[in-house]
C-alpha positions as CSV (number, residue, x, y, z in Angstrom):
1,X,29.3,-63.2,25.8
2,X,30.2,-60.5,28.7
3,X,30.9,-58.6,26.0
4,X,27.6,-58.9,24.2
5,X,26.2,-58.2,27.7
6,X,27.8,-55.5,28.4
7,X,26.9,-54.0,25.1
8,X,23.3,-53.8,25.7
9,X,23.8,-52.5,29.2
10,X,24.9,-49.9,27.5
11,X,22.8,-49.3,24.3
12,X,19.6,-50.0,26.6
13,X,19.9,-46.3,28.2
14,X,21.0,-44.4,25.2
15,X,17.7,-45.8,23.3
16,X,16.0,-45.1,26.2
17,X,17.5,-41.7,26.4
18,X,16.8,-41.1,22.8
19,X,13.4,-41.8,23.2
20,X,12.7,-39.6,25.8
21,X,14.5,-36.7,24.2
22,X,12.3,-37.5,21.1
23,X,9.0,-37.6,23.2
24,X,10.2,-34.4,24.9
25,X,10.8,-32.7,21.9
26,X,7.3,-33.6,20.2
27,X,5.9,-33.2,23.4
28,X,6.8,-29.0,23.2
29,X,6.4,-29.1,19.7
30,X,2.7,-30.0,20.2
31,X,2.7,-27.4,23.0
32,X,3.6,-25.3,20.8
33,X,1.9,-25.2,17.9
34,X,-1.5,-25.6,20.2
35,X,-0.7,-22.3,22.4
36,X,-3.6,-20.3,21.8
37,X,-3.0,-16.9,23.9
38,X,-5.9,-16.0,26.2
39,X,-7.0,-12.7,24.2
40,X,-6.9,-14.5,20.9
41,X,-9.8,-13.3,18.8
42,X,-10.8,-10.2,20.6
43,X,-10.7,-6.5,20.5
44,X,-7.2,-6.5,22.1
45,X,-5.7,-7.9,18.8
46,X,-6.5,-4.8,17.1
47,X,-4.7,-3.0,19.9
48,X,-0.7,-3.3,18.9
49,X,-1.9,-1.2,16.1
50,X,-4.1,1.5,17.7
51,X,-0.9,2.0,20.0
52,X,1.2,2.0,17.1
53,X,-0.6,4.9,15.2
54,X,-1.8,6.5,18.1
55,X,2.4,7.3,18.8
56,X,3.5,7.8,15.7
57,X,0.6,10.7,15.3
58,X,1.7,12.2,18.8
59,X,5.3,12.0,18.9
60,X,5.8,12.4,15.2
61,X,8.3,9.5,15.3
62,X,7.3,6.6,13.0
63,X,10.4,4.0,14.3
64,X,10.1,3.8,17.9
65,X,6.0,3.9,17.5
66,X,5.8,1.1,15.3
67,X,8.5,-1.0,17.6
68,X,6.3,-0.2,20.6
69,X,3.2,-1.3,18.9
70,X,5.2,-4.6,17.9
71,X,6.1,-4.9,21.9
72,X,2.7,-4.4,22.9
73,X,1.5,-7.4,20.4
74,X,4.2,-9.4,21.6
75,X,3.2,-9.1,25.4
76,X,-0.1,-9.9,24.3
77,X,0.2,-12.6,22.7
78,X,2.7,-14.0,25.6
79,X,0.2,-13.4,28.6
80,X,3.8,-10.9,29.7
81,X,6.0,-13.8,29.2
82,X,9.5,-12.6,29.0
83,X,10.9,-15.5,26.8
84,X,8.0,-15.9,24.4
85,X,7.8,-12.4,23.9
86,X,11.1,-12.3,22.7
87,X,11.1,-15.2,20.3
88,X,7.4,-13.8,19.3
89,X,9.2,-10.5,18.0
90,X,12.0,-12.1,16.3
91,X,11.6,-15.6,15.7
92,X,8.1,-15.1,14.5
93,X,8.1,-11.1,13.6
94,X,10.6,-10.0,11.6
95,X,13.0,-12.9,10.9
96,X,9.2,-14.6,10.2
97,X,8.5,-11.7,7.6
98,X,11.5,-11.1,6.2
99,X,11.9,-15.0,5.7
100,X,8.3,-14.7,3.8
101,X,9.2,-14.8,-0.3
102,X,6.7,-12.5,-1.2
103,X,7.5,-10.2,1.1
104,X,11.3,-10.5,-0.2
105,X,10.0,-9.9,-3.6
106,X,8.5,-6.6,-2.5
107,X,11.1,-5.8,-1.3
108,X,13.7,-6.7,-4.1
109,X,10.7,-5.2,-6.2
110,X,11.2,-1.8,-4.5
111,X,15.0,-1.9,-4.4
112,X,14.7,-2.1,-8.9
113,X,12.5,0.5,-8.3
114,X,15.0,2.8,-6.3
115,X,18.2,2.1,-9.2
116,X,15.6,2.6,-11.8
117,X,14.5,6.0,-10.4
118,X,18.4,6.9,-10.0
119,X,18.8,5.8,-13.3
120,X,15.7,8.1,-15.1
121,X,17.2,10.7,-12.7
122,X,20.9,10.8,-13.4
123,X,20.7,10.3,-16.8
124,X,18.1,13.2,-17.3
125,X,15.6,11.8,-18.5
126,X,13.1,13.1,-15.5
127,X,14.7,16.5,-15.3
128,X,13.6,16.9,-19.0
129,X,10.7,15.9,-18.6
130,X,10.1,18.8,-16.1
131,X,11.7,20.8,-18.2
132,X,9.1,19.9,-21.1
133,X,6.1,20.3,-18.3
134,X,7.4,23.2,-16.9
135,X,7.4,25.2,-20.2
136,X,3.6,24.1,-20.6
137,X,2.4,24.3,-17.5
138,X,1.9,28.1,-16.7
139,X,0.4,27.8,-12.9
140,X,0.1,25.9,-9.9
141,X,-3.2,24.5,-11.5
142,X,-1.7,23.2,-14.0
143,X,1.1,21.5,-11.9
144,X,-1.1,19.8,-9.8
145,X,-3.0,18.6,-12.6
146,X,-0.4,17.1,-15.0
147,X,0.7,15.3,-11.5
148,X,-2.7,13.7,-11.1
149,X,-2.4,12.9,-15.3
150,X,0.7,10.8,-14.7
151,X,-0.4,9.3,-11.5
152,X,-3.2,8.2,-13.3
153,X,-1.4,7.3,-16.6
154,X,1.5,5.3,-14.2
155,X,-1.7,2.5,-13.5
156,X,0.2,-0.9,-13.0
157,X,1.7,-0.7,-9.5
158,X,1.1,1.8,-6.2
159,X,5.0,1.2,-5.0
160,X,6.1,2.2,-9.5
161,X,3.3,4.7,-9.0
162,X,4.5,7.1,-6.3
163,X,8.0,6.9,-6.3
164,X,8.3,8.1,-10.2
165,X,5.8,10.5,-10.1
166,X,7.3,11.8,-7.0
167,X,11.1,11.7,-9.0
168,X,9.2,13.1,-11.9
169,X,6.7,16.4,-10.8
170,X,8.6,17.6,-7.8
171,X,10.5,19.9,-9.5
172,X,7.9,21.4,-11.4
173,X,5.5,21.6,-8.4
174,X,8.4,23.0,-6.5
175,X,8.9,26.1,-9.2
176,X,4.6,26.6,-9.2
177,X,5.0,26.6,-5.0
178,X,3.1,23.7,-4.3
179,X,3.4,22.6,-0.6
180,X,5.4,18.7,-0.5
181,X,2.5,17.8,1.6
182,X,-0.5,18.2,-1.3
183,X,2.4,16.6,-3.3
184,X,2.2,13.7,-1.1
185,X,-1.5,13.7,-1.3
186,X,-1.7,14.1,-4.9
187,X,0.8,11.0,-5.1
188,X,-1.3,9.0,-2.5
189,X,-4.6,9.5,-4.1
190,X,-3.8,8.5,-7.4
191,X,-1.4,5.6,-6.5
192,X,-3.8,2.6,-4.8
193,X,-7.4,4.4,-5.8
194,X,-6.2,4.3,-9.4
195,X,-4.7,0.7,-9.2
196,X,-7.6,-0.7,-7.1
197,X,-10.3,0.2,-10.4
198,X,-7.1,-0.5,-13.0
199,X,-7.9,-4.4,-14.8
200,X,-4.5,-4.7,-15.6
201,X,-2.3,-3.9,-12.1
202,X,-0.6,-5.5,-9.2
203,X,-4.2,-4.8,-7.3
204,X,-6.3,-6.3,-9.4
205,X,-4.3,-9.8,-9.3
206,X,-4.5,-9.5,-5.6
207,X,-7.9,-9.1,-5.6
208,X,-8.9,-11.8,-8.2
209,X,-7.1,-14.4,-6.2
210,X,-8.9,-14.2,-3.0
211,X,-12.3,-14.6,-4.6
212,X,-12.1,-18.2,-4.7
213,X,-14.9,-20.6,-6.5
214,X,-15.7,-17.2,-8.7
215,X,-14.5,-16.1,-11.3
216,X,-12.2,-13.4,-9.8
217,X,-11.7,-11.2,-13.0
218,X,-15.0,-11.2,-13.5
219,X,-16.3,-9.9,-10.3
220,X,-13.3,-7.2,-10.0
221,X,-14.4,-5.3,-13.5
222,X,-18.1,-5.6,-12.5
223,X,-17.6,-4.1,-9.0
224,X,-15.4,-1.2,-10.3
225,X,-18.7,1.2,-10.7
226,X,-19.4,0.3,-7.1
227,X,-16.0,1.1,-6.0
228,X,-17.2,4.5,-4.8
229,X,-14.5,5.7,-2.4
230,X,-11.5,5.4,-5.4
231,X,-14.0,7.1,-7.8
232,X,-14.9,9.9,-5.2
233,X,-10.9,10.4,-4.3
234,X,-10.2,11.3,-7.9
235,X,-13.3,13.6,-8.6
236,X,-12.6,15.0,-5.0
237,X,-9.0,15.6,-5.6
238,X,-9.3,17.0,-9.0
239,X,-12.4,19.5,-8.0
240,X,-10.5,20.8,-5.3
241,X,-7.5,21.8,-7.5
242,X,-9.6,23.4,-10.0
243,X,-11.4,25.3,-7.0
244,X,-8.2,26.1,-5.8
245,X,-9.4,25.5,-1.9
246,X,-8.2,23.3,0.8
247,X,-9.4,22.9,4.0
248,X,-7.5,21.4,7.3
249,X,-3.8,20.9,7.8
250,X,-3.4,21.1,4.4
251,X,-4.6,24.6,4.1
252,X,-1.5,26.0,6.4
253,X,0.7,24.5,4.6
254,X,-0.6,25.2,0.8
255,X,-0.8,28.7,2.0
256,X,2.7,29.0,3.5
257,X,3.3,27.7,0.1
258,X,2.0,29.7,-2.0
259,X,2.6,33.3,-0.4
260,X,6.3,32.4,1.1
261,X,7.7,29.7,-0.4
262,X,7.6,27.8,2.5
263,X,7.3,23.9,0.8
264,X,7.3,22.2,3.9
265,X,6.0,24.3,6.8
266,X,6.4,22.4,9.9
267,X,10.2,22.1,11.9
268,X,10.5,18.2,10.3
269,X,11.8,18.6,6.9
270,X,14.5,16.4,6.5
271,X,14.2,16.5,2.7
272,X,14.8,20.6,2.8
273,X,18.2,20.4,2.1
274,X,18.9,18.0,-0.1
275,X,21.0,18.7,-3.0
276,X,20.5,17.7,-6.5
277,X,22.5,15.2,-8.0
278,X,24.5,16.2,-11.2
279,X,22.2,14.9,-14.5
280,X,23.3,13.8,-17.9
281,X,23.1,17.0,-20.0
282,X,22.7,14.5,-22.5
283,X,19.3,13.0,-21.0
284,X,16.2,13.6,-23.0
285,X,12.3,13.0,-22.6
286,X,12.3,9.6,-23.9
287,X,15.1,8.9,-21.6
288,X,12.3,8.3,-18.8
289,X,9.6,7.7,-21.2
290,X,11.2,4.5,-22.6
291,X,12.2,3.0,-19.1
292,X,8.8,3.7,-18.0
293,X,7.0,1.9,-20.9
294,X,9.2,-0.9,-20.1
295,X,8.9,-1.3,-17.1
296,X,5.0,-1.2,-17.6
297,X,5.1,-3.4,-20.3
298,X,8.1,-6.4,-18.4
299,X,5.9,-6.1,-15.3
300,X,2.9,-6.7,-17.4
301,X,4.8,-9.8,-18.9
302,X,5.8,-11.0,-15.7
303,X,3.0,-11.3,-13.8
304,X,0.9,-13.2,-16.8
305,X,4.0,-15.4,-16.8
306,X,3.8,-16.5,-13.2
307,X,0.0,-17.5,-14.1
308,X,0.7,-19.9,-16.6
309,X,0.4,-17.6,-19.8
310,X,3.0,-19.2,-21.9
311,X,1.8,-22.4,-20.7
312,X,-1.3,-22.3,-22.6
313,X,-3.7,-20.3,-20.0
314,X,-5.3,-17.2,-21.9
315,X,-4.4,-13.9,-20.9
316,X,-7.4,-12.9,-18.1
317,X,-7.2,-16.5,-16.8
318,X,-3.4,-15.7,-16.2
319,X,-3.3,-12.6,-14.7
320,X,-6.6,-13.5,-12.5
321,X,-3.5,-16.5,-11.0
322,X,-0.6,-14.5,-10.8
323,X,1.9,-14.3,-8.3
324,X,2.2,-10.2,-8.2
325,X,5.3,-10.3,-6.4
326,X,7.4,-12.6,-8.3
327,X,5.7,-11.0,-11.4
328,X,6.8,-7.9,-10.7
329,X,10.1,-8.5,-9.5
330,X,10.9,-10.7,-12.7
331,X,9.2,-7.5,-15.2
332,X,11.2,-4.7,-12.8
333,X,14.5,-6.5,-13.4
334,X,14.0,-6.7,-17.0
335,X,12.7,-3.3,-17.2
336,X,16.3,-2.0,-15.0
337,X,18.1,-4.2,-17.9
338,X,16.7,-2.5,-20.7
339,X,17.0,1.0,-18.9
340,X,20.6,0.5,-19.0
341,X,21.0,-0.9,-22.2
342,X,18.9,1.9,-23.6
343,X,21.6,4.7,-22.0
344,X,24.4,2.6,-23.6
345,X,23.5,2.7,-26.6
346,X,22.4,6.5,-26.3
347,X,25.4,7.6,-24.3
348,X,23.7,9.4,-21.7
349,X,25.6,7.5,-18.8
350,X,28.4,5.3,-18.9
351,X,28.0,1.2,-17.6
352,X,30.7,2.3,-14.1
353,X,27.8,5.5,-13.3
354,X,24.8,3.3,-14.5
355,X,26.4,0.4,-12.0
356,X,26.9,3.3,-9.5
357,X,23.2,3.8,-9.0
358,X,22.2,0.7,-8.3
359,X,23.6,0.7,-4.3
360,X,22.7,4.3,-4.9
361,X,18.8,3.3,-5.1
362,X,18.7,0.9,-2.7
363,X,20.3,3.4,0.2
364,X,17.2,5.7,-1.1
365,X,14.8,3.1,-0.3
366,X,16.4,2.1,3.0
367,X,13.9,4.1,5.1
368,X,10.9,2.6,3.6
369,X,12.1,-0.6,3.7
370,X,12.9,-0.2,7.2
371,X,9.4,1.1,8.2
372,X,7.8,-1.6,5.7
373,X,9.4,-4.2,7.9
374,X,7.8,-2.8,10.9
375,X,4.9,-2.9,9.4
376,X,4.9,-6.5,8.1
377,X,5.7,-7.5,11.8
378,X,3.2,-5.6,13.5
379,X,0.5,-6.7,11.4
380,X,2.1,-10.6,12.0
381,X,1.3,-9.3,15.7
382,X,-2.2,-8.8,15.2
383,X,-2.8,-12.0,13.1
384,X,-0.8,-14.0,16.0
385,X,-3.3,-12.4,18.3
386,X,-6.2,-13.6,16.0
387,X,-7.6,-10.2,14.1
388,X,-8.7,-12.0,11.3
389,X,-11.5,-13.9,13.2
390,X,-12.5,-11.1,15.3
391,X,-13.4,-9.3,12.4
392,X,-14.6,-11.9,10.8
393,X,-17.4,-12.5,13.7
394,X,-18.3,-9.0,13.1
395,X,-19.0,-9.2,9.9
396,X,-21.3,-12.4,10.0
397,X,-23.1,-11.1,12.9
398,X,-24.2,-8.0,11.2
399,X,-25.0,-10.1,7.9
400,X,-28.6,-10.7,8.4
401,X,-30.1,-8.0,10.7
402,X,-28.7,-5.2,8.6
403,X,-29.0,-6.8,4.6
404,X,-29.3,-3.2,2.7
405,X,-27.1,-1.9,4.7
406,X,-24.2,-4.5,4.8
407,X,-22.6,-3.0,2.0
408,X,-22.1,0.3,4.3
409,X,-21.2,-1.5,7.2
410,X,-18.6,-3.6,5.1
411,X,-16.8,-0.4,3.9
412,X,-16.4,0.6,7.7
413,X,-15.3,-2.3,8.8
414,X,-12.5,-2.7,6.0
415,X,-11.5,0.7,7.0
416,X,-11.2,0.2,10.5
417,X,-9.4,-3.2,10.1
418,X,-7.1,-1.5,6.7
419,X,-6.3,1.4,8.9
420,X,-5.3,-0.8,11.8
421,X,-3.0,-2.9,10.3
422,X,-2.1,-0.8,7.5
423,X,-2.8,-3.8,4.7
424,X,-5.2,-3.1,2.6
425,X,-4.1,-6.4,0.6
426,X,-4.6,-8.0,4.0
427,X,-7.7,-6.7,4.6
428,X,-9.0,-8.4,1.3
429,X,-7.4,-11.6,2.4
430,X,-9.7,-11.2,5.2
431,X,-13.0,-9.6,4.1
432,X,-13.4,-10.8,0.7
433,X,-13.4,-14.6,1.6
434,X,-16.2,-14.2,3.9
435,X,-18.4,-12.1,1.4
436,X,-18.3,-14.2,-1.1
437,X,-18.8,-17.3,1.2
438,X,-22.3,-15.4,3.0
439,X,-23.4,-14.2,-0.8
440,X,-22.3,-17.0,-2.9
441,X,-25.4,-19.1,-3.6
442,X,-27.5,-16.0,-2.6
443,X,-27.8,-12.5,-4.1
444,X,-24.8,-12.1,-6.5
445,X,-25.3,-8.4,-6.7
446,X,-25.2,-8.3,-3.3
447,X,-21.7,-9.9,-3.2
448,X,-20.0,-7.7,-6.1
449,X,-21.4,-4.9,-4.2
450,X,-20.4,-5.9,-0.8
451,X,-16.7,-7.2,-2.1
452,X,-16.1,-3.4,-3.8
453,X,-16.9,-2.4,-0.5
454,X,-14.4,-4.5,1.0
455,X,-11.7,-3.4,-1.6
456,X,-13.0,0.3,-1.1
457,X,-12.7,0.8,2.1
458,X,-9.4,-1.7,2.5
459,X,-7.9,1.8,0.0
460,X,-9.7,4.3,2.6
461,X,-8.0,2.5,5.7
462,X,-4.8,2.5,3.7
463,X,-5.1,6.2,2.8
464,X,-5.5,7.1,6.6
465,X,-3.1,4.9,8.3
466,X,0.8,5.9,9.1
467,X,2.0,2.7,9.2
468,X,0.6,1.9,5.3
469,X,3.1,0.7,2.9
470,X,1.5,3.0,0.1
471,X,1.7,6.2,2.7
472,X,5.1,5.6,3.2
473,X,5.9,5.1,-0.7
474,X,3.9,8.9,-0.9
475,X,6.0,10.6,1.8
476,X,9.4,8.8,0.4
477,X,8.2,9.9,-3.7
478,X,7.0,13.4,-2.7
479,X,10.5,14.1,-0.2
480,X,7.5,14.8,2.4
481,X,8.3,14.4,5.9
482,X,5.9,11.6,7.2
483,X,3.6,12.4,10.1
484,X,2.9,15.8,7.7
485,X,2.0,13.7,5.2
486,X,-0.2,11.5,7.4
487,X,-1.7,14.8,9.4
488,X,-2.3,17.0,6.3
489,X,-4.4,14.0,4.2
490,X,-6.5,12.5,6.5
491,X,-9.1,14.9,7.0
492,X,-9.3,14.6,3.3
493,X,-9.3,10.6,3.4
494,X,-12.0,11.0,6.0
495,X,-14.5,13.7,4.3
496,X,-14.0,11.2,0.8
497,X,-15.1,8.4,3.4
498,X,-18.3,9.8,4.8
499,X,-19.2,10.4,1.3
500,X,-18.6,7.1,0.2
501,X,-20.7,5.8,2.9
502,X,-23.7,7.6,2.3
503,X,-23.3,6.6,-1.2
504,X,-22.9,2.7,-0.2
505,X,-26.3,3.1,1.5
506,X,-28.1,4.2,-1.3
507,X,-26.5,1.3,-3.3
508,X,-27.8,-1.0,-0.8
509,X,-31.3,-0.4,-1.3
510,X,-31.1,0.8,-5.1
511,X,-28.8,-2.2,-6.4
512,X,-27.1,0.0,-9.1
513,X,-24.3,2.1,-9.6
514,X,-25.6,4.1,-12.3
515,X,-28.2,5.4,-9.7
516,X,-25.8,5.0,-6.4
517,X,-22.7,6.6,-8.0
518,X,-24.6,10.1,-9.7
519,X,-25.6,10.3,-6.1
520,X,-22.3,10.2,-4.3
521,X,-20.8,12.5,-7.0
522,X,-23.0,15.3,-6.5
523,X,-23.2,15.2,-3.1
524,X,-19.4,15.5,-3.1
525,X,-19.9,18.1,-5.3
526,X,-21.9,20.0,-3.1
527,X,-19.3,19.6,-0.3
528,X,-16.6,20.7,-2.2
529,X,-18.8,23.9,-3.5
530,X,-19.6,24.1,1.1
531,X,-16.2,24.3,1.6
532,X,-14.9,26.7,-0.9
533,X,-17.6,29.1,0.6
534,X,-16.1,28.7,4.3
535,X,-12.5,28.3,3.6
536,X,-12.2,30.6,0.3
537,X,-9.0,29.9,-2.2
538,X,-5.8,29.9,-1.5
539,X,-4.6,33.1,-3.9
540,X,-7.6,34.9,-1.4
């Protein structure tokens, strides 16, 4: 019995203990999840990134701005608490986004990407392809253009899109003296403004899926003619080519180019003296024309997969649900499989160099990934900090003063917020939901407008912004030192957005794109012809 006793003296406390250690613990878990910082939802959450971009632009370093930008969401969000902005920036930053799957499949997406472009590389197949343009192409017209034809052909993926037309065209627009900087550009403007009016891409699955209680597919072909700013990129990029003017930045170093050889102009060039790796002299054309089909054709496959396709969903139903990241992880494996298989049998490279480039491809994409990460956690900054609702509230307040010119006032905002936080898949996350919530049982051509305008100027923000995953993919595919890259496009990114403004507000009262778009295309037009007149060609 004093035993017995004696037992519950004991076990009394310890429950009792427990107990409070439970309470405790739920007691800060509840704290924690209900910690709302005190700037939540304002003007300061956009800040982190303004800093961000705002340093990388002056110092010309894109690391320590971006860390800085992080630190300055962190303290935010903290109210300047020491411990909480630690854990913020680790714990909920970058172990947060790394520990995000589809941010891991872009990532492993990317690193296929890097071993397949080693792959095309080493085995030949792109140097014979430049070989092949090279002997057609007689100019640096002609250069530029066949680089804007295979950016445009290379439609599936932005990430696919600039780092094999980069691997592919730089040494042809090298030979016909074409700056690394209007490489860049050329890359840039035909990677996401291509895939953002392409049915079948990564972009368009993105898009579909945030249109919820619509039919997503639908709405993303119908608002392609009202997706002014990707329409006005290509016709702006491709006049001033055939013009042969530039204006800006871009000008100093296309001239440099052109008269002295110069490719890259400023004191950063880290790319300058890299050396070429030893090819295959067995590599031919369809030695990159092959691995490219594939992969276009596996990531295609992939991506209707993860929507059900061989389950019995039809083929725009599936790819309107897919998961784009696992999608395209599963097709880019398949498509590195068959690459290899393909210079086995053809005994361009053996399996020990074809295994070789695999570790090869990912030290390649290192940098990118590094700055990607950065990014991912600076924009997990400014969602912490509640961006999404401030710009949100924006939105909605400006719905029903300003109607015809909401579309307009959309494209801005999506800018502003896609330049920002260098998303533009986040900014459709954001923007689109609340279109199609304001215009749903409304005016549907008001919607499909307005939600072009949201995916329009989500690519505009994208194109201006340093901290961009797309930028970064141009600078790493072109060999173009960042901050030039940045500096020497977005005056061009810029005059492309005015134009596309203008031309939303004439939509907005016309409610057609066969009207609205004739519009925006001659008054680009006319620019182009302005500038050509002030700034003369580059052979002047």
């Amino acid at each position: 019995m004093k035993q017995m006793k004696k037992r519950w003296r004991m076990l009394v406390p310890t429950v009792l203990m427990l107990a409070l250690a439970c309470s405790t613990t739920v007691l800060a878990a509840e704290e924690e999840m209900e910690y709302v910082p005190d700037l939540h939802a304002t003007f300061w959450a956009l800040v982190p990134a303004i800093v961000a971009i705002g340093l990388a632009l002056i110092t010309k370093e894109v690391y320590s701005s971006l860390f800085v930008g992080i630190l300055m969401g962190a303290l935010l969000y903290s109210g300047f608490q020491f411990e909480r902005t630690i854990t913020h920036i680790f714990s909920d930053g970058i172990i947060g986004v790394l520990s995000d799957s589809y941010n891991v499949g872009i990532l492993v997406f990317l690193v296929i990407l890097g071993a397949m472009v080693g792959l095309m590389n080493k085995a030949g197949g792109s140097a014979a392809f430049g070989q092949f343009a090279a002997s057609k192409i007689k100019n640096r017209v002609g250069a530029q253009l066949a680089t804007v034809l295979l950016g445009v052909l290379i439609f599936i993926d932005d990430y696919f899109n600039c780092l094999t037309v980069g691997s592919v065209m730089r040494p042809v627009t090298d030979k016909f003296k074409v700056s690394r900087s209007k490489l860049a550009y050329l890359i840039d403007a035909t990677a996401a403004p291509v895939c953002i009016i392409a049915p079948i891409s990564s972009w368009a699955a993105a898009v579909t899926g945030f249109v919820e209680g619509e039919d997503g597919f639908s709405i993303f072909i119908r608002a392609i003619p009202y997706n002014f700013y990707a329409i006005l990129t290509i016709v702006m990029m491709v006049g001033m080519v055939l013009m042969k003017t530039e204006f800006g930045k871009m000008k100093e170093h296309e001239k440099n180019a052109a008269r002295k050889g110069d490719l890259f102009t400023t004191e950063g060039r880290p790319y300058e003296n890299v050396k070429e790796e030893k090819v295959s002299a067995k590599g031919g054309v369809v030695d990159l024309l092959i691995p490219i089909a594939a992969l276009i054709v596996c990531c295609v496959i992939g991506m209707i997969y993860t929507g059900g396709f061989f389950e019995g969903a039809g083929f725009v139903e599936a790819f309107s649900n897919s998961d784009a990241s696992l999608g395209l992880t599963l097709g880019s494996f398949f498509g590195l499989v068959i690459t290899i298989v393909l210079y086995q049998i053809r005994r361009v490279l053996s399996f020990k160099e074809c295994m070789d480039c695999i570790p090869e491809g990912f030290r390649a994409m290192v940098p990118a990934i590094l700055i990607l990460t950065f990014a991912w956690t600076l924009k997990a900054m400014t969602d912490s900090l509640g961006a999404d609702l401030y710009v949100a509230g924006l939105v909605e307040s400006s719905a029903g003063a300003f109607m015809n010119f909401l579309p307009a006032i959309i494209f801005v905002v999506g800018c502003f917020l896609a330049f920002a936080t260098g998303t533009s898949w986040g900014t459709f996350g954001i923007l689109i939901p609340i279109v199609v919530a304001v215009f749903q049982n409304g005016d549907p051509q008001m919607m499909i407008m307005s939600i072009s305008a949201c995916m329009a100027g989500a690519v505009c923000g994208d194109h201006c912004s340093p901290i961009s995953d797309t930028t970064i993919m141009a600078s790493a595919g072109a060999q173009c030192e960042h901050v030039n890259h940045v500096t020497t496009q977005l005056p061009y990114a810029v005059l492309a957005a005015v134009v596309s403004f203008a031309t939303y507000i004439v939509a907005g009262f016309v409610k057609s794109a066969w009207i609205a778009l004739p519009v925006g295309i001659v008054l680009m037009a006319a620019v182009l012809f302005a500038l050509r007149s002030i700034n003369g060609t580059i052979e002047d």
